[in-house]
N, CA, C and O of each residue as an XYZ file, in Angstrom:
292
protein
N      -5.784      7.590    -30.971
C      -7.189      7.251    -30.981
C      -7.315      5.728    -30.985
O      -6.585      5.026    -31.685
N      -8.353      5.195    -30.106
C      -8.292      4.027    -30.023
C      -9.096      3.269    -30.794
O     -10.242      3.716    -30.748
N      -8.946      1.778    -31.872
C      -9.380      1.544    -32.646
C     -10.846      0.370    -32.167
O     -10.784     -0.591    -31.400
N     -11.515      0.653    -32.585
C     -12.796     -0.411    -31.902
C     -12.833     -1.734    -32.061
O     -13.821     -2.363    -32.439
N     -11.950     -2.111    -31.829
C     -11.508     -3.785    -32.003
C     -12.425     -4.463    -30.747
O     -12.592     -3.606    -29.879
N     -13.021     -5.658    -30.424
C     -13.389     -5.910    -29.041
C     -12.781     -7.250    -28.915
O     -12.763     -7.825    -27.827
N     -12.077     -7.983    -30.428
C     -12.012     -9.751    -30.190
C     -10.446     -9.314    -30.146
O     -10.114     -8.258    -30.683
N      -9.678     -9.980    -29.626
C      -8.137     -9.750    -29.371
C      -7.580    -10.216    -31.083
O      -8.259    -10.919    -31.833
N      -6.695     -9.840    -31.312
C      -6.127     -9.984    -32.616
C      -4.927    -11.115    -32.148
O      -4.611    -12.081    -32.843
N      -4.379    -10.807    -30.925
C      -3.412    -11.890    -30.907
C      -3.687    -12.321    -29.393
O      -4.283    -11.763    -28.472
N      -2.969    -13.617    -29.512
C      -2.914    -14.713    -28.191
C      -1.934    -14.907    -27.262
O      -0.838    -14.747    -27.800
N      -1.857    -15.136    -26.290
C      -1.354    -15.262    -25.286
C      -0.058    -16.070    -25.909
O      -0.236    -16.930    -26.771
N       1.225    -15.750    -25.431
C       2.595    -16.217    -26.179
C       3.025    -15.630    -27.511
O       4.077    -15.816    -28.124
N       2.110    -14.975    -27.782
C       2.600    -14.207    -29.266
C       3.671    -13.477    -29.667
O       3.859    -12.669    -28.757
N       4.032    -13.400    -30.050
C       5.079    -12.728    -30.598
C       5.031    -11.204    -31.430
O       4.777    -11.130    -32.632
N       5.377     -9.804    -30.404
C       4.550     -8.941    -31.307
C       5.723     -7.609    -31.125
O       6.751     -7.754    -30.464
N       5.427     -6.551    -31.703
C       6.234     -5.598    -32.186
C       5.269     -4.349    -31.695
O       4.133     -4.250    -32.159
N       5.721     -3.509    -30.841
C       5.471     -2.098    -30.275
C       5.328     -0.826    -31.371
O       6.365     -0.164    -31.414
N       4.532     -0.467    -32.037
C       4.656      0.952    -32.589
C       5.742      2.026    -32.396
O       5.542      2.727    -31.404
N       6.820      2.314    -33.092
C       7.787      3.324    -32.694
C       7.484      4.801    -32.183
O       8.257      5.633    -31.708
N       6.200      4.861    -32.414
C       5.487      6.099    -32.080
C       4.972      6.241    -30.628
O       4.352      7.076    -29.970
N       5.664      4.721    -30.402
C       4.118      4.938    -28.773
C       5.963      5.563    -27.694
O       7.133      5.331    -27.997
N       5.477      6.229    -26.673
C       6.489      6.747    -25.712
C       5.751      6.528    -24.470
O       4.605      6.649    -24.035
N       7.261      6.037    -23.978
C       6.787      5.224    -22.238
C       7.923      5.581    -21.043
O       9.142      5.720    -21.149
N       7.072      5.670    -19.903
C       8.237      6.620    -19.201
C       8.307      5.212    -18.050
O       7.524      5.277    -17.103
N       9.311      3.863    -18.148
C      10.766      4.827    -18.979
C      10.933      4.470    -19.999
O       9.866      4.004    -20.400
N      11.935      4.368    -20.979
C      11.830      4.325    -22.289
C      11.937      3.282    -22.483
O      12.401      2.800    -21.450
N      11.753      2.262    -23.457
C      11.344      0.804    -24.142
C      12.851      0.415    -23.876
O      13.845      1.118    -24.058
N      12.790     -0.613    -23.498
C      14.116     -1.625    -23.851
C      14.392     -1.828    -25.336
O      15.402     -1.686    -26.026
N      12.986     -2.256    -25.616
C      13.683     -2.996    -26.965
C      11.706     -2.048    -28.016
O      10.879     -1.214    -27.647
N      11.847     -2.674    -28.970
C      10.025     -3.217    -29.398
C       9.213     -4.112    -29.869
O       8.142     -4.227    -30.464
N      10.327     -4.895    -29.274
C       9.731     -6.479    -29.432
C       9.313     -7.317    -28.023
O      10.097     -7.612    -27.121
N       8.373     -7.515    -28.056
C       7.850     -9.040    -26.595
C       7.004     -9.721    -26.517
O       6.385     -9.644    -27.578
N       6.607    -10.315    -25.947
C       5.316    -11.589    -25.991
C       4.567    -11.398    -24.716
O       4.771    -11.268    -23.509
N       3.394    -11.456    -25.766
C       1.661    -11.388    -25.051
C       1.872    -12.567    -23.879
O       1.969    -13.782    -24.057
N       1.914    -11.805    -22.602
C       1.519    -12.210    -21.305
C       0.186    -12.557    -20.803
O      -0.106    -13.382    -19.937
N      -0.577    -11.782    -21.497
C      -2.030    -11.393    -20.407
C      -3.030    -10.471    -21.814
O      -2.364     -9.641    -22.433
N      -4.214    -10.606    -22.158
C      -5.411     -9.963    -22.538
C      -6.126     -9.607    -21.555
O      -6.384    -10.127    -20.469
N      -6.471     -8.492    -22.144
C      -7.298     -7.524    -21.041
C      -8.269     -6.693    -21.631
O      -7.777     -5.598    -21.902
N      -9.276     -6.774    -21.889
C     -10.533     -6.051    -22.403
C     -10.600     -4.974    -21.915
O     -10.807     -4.757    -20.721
N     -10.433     -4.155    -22.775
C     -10.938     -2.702    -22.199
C     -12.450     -2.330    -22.714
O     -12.701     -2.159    -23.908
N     -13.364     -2.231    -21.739
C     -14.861     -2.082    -22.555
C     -15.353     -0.826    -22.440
O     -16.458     -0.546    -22.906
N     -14.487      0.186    -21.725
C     -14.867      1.844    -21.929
C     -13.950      1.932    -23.275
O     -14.541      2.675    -24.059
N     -13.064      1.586    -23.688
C     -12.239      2.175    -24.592
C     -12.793      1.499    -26.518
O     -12.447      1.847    -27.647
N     -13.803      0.396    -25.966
C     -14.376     -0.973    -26.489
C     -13.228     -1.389    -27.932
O     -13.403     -1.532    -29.142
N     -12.002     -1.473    -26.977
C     -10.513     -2.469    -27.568
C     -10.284     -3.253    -26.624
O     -11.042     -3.585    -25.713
N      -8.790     -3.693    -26.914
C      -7.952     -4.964    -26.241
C      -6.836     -4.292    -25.917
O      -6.045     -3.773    -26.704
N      -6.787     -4.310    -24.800
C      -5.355     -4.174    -23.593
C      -4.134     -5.589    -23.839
O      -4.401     -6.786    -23.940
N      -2.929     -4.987    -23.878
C      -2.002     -6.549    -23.921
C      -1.325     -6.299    -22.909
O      -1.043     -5.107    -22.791
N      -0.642     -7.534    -21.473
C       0.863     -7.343    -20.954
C       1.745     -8.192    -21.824
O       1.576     -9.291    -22.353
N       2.579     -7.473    -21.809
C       3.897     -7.920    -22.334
C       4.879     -7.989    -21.761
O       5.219     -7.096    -20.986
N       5.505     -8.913    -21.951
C       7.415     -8.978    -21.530
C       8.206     -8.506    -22.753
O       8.341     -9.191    -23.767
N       8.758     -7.194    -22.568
C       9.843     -7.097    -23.427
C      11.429     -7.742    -23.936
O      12.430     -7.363    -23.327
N      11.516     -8.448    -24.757
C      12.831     -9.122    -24.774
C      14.044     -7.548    -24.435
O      14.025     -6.326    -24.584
N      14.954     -8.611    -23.923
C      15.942     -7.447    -23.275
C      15.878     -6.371    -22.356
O      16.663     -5.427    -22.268
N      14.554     -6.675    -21.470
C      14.486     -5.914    -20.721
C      15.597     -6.720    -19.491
O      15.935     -7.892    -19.325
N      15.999     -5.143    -18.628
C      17.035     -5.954    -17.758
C      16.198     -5.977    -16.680
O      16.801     -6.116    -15.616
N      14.626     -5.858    -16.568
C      13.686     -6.820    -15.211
C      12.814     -7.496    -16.287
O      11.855     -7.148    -16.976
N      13.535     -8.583    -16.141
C      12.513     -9.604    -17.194
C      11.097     -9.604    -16.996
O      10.270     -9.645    -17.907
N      10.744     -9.537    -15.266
C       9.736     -9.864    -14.794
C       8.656     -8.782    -14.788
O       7.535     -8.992    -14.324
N       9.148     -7.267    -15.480
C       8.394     -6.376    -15.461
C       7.072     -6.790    -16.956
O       7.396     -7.483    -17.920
N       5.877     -6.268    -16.807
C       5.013     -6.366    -17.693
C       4.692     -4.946    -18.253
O       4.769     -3.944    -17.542
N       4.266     -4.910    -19.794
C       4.119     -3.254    -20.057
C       3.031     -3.755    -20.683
O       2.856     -4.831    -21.256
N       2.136     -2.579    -20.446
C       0.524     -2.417    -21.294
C       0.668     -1.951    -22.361
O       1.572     -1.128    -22.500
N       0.033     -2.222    -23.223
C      -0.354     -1.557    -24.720
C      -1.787     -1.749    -25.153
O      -2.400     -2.715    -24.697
N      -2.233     -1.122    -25.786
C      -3.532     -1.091    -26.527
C      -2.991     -1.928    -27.543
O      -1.778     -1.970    -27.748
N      -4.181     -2.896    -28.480
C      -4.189     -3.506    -29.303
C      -3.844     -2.426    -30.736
O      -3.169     -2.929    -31.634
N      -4.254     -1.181    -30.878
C      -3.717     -0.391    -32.623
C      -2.209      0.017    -32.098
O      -1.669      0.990    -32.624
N      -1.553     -0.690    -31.105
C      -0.351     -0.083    -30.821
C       0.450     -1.110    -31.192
O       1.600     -0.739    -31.429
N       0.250     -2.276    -31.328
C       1.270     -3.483    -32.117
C       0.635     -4.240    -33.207
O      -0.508     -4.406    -33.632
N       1.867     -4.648    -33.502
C       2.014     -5.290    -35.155
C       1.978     -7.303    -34.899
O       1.706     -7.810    -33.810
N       2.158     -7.735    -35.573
C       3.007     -9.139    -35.345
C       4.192     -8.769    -35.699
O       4.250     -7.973    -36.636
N       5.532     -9.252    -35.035
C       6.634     -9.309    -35.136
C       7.271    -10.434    -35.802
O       8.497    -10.478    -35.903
């Protein structure tokens, strides 16, 4: 369930930690990476993040998350 956040909690370069609960096809490298990109979601009325996962072996790939899906790391 998505939490009604609308102001981003974290900033671009951040440093943040993935929920162990969330499942992604394909499976997480790691659950740690840094905020790429904010993205407002205003049907869902939260915050979308891209991320780069450390240790991913395509650095250059970005993964979405909802904002109640990470922590600070």
């Amino acid at each position: 369930m998505a939490s009604h956040e609308t102001a981003p909690r974290y900033q671009i370069g951040a440093r943040v930690r993935v929920d162990k609960d969330v499942t992604t096809m394909p499976a997480l490298p790691t659950y740690v990476g840094i905020v790429k990109e904010i993205i407002p979601s205003y049907v869902d009325k939260t915050i979308g993040y891209n991320l780069t996962l450390e240790d991913d072996p395509r650095p250059g790939r970005l993964w979405f998350f909802l904002q109640h899906q990470l922590t600070p790391a």
